[in-house]
Each structure stands twice: as structure tokens, then as C-alpha cells.
VEXMARKOL-548706 format. One line per field, with one value per residue (C-alpha): residue number from 1; residue in three letters; x, y, z. Coordinates in Angstrom, 3 decimals. Layout:
! residues N
resi: [NUM	...]
resn: [ALA	...]
c1: [X	...]
c2: [Y	...]
c3: [Z	...]
//
This chain:
! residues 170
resi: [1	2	3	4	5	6	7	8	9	10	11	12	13	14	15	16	17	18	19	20	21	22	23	24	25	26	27	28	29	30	31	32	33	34	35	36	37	38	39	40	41	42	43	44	45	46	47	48	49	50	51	52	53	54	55	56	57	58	59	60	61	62	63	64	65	66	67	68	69	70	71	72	73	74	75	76	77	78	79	80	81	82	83	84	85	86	87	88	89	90	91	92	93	94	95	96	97	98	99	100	101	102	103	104	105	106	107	108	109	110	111	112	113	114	115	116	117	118	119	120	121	122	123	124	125	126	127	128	129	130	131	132	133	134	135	136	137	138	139	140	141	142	143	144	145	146	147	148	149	150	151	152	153	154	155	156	157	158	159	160	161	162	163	164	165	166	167	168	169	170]
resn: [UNK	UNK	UNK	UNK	UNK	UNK	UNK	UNK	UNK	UNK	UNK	UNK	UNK	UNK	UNK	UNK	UNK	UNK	UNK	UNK	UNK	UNK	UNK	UNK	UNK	UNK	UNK	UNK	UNK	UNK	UNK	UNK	UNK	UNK	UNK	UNK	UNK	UNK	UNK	UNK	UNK	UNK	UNK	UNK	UNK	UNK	UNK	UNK	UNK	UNK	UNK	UNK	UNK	UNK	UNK	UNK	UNK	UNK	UNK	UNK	UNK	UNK	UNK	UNK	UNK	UNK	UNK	UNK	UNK	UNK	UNK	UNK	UNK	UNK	UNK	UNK	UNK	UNK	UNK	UNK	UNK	UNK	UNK	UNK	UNK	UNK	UNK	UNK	UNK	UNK	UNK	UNK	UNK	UNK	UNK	UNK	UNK	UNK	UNK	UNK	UNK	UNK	UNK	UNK	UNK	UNK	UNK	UNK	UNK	UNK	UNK	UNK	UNK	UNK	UNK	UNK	UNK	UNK	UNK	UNK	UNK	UNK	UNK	UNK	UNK	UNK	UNK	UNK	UNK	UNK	UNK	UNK	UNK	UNK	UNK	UNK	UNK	UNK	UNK	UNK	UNK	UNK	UNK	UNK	UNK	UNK	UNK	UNK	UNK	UNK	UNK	UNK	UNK	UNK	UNK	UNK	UNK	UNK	UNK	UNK	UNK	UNK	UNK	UNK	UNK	UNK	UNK	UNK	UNK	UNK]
c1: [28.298	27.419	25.013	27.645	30.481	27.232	26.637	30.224	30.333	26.785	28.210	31.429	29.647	27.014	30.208	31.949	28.619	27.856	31.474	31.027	27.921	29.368	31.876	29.406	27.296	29.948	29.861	26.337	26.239	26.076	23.651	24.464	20.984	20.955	25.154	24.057	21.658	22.661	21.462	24.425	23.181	20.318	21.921	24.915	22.720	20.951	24.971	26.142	23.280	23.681	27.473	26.841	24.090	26.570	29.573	27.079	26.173	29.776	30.619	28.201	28.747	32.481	31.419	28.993	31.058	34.268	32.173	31.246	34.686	36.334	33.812	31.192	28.432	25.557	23.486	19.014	19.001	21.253	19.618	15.800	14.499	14.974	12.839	9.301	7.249	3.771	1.992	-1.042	1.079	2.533	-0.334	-1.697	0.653	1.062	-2.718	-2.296	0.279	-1.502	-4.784	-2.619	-1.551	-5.120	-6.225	-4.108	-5.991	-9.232	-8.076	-5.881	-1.663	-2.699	-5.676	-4.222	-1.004	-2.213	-4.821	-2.140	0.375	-1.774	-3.059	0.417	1.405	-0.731	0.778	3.749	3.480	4.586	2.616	3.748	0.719	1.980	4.009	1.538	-0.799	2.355	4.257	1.897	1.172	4.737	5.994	3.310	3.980	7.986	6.657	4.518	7.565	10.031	8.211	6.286	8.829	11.968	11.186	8.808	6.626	2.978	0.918	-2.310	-4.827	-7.911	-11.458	-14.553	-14.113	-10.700	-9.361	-11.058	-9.041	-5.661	-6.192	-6.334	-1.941	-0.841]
c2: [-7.527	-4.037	-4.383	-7.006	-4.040	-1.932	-4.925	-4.712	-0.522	-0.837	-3.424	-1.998	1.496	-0.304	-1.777	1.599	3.490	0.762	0.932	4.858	4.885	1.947	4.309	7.272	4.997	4.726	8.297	7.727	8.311	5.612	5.289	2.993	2.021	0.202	-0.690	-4.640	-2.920	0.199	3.072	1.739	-1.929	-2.004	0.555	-1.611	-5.047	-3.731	-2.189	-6.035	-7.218	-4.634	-5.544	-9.359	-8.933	-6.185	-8.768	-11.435	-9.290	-8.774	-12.093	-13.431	-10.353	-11.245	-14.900	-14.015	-11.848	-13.735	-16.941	-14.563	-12.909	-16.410	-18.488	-16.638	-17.936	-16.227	-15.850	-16.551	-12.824	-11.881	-14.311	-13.260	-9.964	-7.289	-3.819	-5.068	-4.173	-5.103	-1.556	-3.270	-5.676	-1.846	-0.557	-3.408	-3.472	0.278	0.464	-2.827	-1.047	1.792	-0.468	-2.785	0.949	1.925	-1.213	-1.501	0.596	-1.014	-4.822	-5.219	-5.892	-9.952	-9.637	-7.090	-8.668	-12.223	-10.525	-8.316	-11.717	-13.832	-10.643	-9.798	-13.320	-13.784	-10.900	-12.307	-15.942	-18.299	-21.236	-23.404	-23.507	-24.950	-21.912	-19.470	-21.187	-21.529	-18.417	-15.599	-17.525	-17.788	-14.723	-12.922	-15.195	-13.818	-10.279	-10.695	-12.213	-9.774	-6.738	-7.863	-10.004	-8.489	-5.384	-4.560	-2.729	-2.612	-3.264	-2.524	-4.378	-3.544	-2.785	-4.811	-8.504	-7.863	-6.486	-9.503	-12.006	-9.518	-10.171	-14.243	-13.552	-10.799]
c3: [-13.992	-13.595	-10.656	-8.500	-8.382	-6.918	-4.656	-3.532	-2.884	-1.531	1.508	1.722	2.512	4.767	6.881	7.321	8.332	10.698	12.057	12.284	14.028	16.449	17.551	17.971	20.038	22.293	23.277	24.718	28.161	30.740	33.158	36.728	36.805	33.857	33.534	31.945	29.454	28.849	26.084	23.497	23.509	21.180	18.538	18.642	17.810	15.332	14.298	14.072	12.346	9.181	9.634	9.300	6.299	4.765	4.704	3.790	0.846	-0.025	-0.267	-2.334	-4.590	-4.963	-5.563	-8.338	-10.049	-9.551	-11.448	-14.100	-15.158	-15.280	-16.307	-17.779	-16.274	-15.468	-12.752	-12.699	-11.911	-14.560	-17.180	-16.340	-17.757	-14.696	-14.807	-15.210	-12.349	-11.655	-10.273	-9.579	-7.096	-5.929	-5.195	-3.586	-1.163	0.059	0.226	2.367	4.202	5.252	6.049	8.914	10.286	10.622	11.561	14.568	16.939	16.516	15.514	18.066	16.944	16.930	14.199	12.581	11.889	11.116	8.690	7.019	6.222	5.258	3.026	1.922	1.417	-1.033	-3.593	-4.511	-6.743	-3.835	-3.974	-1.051	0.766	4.174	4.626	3.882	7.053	9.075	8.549	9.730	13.157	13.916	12.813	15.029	18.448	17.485	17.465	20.071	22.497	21.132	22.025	25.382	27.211	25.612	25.173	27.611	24.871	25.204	21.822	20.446	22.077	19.954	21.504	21.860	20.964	19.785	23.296	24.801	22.636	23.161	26.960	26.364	24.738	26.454]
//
């Protein structure tokens, strides 16, 4: 019961620093050039986003608890043992972590991402195979879209081979 009052605090605080920080972005200055996109946009969707997940969080929180006060029924993660953590599965993934950083550079962002999820996939006990071939493929052509065409960003394109198969995407 303990950890859905958290819950609650946690996403009522998240929802007043968002709504702090959305009126501090308005204080940025504005530039003509860019009037349609201008320096407050992205702060502010990334603002709305930690607001909607933040409410989203609260209400399921108030749900959960609400079901347990009056009818005392509890929850999978309230009936499961909670505080056991695999280190191994810890480890493994900040030493996977700080492999995809290094291999960036020379990989290229496509190999190194699609290596790195279908690495990191693999960790957790999920054994829906479909999604583990799907997911990594997708999620990369997202990234990739998101940060060249929306963004404008360039990415890591690899060398050798690798920069040769960056050039076929992007």
C-alpha cells in the first residue's frame, strides 16, 4: 500500500516540475527565423509527455490503491516477492551499455543498434519470439526517421563496410 501513496507523490511532483519548467520555457527567447519551431517547442513536448505519463501514473496509482483499501485485493506486484535482483542480469547490461557507446563510431548507429536489441532483448525472460525479430528492426527505422528527417541530426555512420551499408539508409 506503502509504495502506491509513493506512486501518487512521485506523479504529483513530476506534474508540478513539468508545469514549472513549462513556464520557465516560456521565458526563452524567440527567434523570427524560426517563429513555427521555435527554441520552447521541443522542451515543451518532451514537458507534455512527462505530464501525460505522470497523470497516467497517478491514476492507476489511485486505482490500485483505491481496490486495495476497499476490497483488499492485491495486486501481481504486491503478491510476488519484490527486492531480488539478478547482478549478473546488472552487469550484463551496463557492460552492454557501454559496448553500443563504443561501438557506435566504428559499427555505424544501424549495426550498432540492431546488435545491441537484439543483445539486450535477450536479458530479460520474454519469450515471444516474433517480437524479439520484429522489435529491434522497427524500433531502429523509428530512430533512424526521428533523428534524420525530424530532427535533422546526423548519426554515426561507421567506417569500412559499415559506412557503405549506412550510405544504402541514410
Amino acid at each position: 500500500m506503502s509504495k502506491r501513496i509513493l506512486d501518487m507523490v512521485f506523479s504529483a511532483f513530476l506534474i508540478a516540475g513539468a508545469i514549472y519548467l513549462w513556464n520557465v520555457a516560456d521565458s526563452f527567447p524567440v527567434f523570427e527565423k524560426f517563429k513555427s519551431v521555435d527554441s520552447d517547442y521541443w522542451p515543451k513536448l518532451v514537458l507534455v509527455l512527462i505530464i501525460l505519463m505522470a497523470l497516467l501514473l497517478l491514476v492507476q496509482s489511485v486505482i490500485e490503491y483505491l481496490l486495495l483499501v476497499y476490497t483488499n485485493v492485491r495486486t501481481t506486484i504486491e503478491s510476488h516477492e519484490i527486492g531480488t535482483v539478478s547482478y549478473i542480469k546488472l552487469i550484463a547490461t551496463g557492460v552492454l551499455i557501454v559496448g553500443y557507446v563504443f561501438a557506435l563510431e566504428p559499427l555505424g548507429f544501424i549495426v550498432s543498434t540492431l546488435g545491441f536489441l537484439y543483445i539486450a532483448e535477450n536479458i530479460p525472460e520474454y519469450e515471444n519470439w516474433k517480437v524479439k525479430l520484429v522489435f529491434p528492426v522497427l524500433f531502429t527505422a523509428v530512430l533512424m526517421f526521428f533523428f534524420i528527417y525530424l530532427l535533422s541530426l546526423s548519426l554515426p555512420r561507421g567506417s569500412g563496410i559499415f559506412g557503405t551499408l549506412s550510405l544504402l539508409f541514410y
